[in-house]
N, C-alpha and C positions, 0 to 999 in steps of 0.2 A: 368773185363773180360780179365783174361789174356791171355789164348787161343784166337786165331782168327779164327772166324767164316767169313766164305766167303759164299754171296748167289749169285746164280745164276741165268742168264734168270732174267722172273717175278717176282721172288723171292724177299722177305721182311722179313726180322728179327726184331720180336717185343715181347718187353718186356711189359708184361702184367700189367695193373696198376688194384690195388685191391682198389675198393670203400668201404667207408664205408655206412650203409644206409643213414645217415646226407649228406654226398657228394652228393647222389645219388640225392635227391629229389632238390639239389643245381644246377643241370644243367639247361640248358633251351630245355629239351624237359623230358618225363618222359617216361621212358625203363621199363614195364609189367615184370611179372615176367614170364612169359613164352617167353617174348623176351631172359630173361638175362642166360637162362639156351642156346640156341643158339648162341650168341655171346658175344664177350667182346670188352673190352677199350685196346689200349696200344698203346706204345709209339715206332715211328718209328728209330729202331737203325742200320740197313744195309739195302742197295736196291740193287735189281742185276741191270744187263746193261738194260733190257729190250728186248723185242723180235722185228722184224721187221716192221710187221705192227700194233703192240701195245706199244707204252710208257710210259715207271713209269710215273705215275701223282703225286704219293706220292715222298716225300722228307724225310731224313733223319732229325729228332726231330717233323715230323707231330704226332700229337694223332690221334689215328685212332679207328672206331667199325669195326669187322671183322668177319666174321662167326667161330663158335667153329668147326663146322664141318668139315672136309678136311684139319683144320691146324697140323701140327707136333709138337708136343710139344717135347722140346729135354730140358737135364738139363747137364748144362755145369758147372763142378767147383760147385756145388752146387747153382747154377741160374737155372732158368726155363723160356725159351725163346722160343718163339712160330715162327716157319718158315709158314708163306702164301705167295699165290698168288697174286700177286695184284687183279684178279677177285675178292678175298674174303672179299675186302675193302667195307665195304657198305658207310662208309661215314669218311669225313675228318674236324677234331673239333678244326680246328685253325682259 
């Protein structure tokens, strides 16, 4: 990433990790397929400062599920990196 991406506030920068179905059925919980068409997996690579009365819970190298909905997908340098919310964290897989 040789451009720098700076996120702000709530903001999280996550690079999306692509399962194979072998992977998939390897976790310990098992994700519906009409789950996985709403959210994905990825991997936590920027957090902003956080706002006042909310603080990043997530850390920088958490895997995280996230809702597909309301995130930014942006492609940087021919990468494809997803900007959320911290609301849009549904769950934290470390």
């Amino acid at each position: 990433m040789a451009k720098e991406i700076k996120v702000i506030k709530d903001k999280i920068l996550v690079k999306r990790i692509d399962k194979t179905e072998e992977q998939k059925q390897t976790k310990m919980f098992v994700v519906t397929e009409n789950n996985q068409i709403s959210q994905y997996e990825g991997t936590v690579l920027k957090i902003g400062t956080g706002v006042k009365d909310d603080p990043m819970e997530v850390t920088v190298g958490d895997t995280v599920i996230f809702h597909k909905n309301g995130s930014y997908k942006i492609d940087v340098e021919s990468e494809e990196y997803y900007v959320i919310s911290q609301s849009q964290v549904i769950a934290i897989l470390n």
